[in-house]
Legacy VTK file of the C-alpha trace (Angstrom):
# vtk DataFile Version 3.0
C-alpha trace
ASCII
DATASET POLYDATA
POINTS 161 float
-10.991 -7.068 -3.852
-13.595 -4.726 -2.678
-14.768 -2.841 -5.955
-11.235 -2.359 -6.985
-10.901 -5.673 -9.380
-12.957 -8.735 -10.354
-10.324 -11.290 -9.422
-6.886 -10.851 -8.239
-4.051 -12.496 -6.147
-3.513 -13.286 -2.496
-0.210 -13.302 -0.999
1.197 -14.209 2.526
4.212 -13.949 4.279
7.389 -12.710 2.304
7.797 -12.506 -1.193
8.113 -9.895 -4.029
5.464 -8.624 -6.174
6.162 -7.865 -9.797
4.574 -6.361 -12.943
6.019 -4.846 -16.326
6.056 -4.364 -18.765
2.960 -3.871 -18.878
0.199 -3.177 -21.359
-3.094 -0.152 -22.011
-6.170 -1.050 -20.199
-4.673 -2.948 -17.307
-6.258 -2.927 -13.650
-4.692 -5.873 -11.892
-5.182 -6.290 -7.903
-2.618 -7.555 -5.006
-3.958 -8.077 -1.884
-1.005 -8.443 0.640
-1.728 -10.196 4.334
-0.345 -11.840 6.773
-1.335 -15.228 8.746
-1.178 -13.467 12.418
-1.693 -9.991 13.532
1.570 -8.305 12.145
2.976 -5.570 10.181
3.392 -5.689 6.852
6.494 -3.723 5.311
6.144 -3.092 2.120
9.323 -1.895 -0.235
9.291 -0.916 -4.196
12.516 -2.180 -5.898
11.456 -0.767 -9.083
9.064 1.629 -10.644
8.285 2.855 -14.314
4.841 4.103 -14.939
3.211 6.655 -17.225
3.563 10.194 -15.139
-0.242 11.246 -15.311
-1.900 8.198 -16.199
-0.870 4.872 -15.252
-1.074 4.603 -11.270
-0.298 2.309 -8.029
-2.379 2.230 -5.118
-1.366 0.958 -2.109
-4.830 1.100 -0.177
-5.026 -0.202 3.414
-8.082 -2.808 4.336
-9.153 -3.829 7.508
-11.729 -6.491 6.577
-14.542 -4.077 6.286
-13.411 -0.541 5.708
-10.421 0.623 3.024
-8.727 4.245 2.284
-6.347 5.170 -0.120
-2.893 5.253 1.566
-0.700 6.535 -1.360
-0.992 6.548 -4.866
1.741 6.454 -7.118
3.024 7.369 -10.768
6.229 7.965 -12.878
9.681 6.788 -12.708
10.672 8.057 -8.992
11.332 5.140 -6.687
8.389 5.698 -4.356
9.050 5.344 -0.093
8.963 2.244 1.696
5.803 1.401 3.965
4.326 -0.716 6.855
1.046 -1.225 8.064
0.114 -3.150 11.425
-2.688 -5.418 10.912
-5.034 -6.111 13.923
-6.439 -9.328 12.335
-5.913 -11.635 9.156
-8.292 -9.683 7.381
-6.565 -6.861 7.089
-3.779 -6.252 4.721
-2.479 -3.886 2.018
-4.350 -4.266 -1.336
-1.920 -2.974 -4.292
-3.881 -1.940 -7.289
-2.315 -1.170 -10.627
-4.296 0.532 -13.619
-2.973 1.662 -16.652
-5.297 4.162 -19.382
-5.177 3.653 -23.034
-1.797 5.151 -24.440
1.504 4.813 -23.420
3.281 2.340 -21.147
6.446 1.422 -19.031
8.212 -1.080 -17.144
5.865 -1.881 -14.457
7.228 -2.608 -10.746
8.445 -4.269 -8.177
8.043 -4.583 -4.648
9.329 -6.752 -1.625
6.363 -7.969 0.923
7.142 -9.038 4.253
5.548 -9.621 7.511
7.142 -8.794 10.993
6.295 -8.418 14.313
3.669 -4.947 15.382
5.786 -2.030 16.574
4.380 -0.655 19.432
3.646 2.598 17.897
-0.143 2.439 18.118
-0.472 1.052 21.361
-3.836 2.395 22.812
-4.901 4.380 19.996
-5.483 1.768 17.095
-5.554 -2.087 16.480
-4.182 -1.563 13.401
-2.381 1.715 11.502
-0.211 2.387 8.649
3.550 3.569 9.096
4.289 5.796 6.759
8.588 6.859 6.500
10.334 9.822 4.259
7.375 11.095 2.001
4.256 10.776 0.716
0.407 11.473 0.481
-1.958 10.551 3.516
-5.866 10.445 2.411
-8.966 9.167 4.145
-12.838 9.250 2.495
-15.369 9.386 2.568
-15.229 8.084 6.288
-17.888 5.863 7.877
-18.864 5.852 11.166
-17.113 4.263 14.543
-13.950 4.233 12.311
-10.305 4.471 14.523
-7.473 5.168 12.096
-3.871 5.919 12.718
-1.210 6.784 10.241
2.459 7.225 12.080
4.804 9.587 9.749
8.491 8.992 10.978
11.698 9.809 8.939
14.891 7.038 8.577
17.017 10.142 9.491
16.921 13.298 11.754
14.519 15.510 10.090
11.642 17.834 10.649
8.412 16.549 9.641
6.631 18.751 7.255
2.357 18.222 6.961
LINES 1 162
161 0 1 2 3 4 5 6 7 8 9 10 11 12 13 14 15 16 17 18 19 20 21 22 23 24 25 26 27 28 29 30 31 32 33 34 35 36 37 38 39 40 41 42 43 44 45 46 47 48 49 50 51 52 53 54 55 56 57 58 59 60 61 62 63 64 65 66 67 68 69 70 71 72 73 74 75 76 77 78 79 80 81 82 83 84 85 86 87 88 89 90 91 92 93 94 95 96 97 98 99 100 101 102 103 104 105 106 107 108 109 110 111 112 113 114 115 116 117 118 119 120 121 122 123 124 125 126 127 128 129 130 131 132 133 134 135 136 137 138 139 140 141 142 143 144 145 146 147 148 149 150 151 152 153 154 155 156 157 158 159 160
């Protein structure tokens, strides 16, 4: 769990992912993979966090590098995701912390792992898909590192960056 928590769980496969309510002082760690090279869609069914304080991270790990894909906070049903994974070392780890005062219902998310798109043919072994909103960050980078992100919208719309 890379620096992020002590001990957490490992999931494969499909599934759904669920925490809440939940309590002050909480970091908890998910680390989402699949058995073959394969994307892994991720999907929040639920979300009630503290607005400034109590956060998800959905952080994307290739075996030996990480960066923060999204982080999220509040009561807004955050986007779906998908990340393809080159090997099964890579995978989505989903880490949860909560500060001292004031708490919610947790969340709840749907794992599942399909076949790659071909989106990142050439480019990247591995990316994350990223569809209707949210915020993109990388560092501090190493070096040799390939990343891809591909931003795409479920309906005809312009994509703002």
């Amino acid at each position: 769990f890379d620096g992020y928590c002590a001990s957490g769980v490992e999931v494969t496969g499909s599934g759904t992912l669920s925490h809440g309510p939940y309590g002050d002082n909480e970091a908890l760690c998910w680390f989402v993979s699949c058995d073959s090279p394969s994307d892994i869609q991720l999907g929040f069914t639920s979300f009630d966090t503290e607005v400034c304080c109590d956060t998800v991270q959905v952080i994307a790990f290739d075996g030996s590098t990480h960066s923060i894909a999204v982080s999220y906070s509040g009561t807004s049903l955050p986007p779906s995701s998908s990340m393809t994974m080159a090997n099964s070392e890579s995978g989505y780890l989903i880490y949860f912390q909560s500060d001292s005062s004031n708490t919610g219902n947790g969340f709840s998310l749907n794992y599942q792992c399909t076949p790659p798109p071909a989106h990142f043919d050439g480019y990247c072994a591995s990316g994350i898909e990223v569809t209707e909103s949210g915020t993109l960050s990388h560092g501090p980078y190493g070096d040799n590192e390939a990343l891809c992100w591909f931003v795409s919208c479920d309906s005809p719309s312009d994509i703002q960056l």
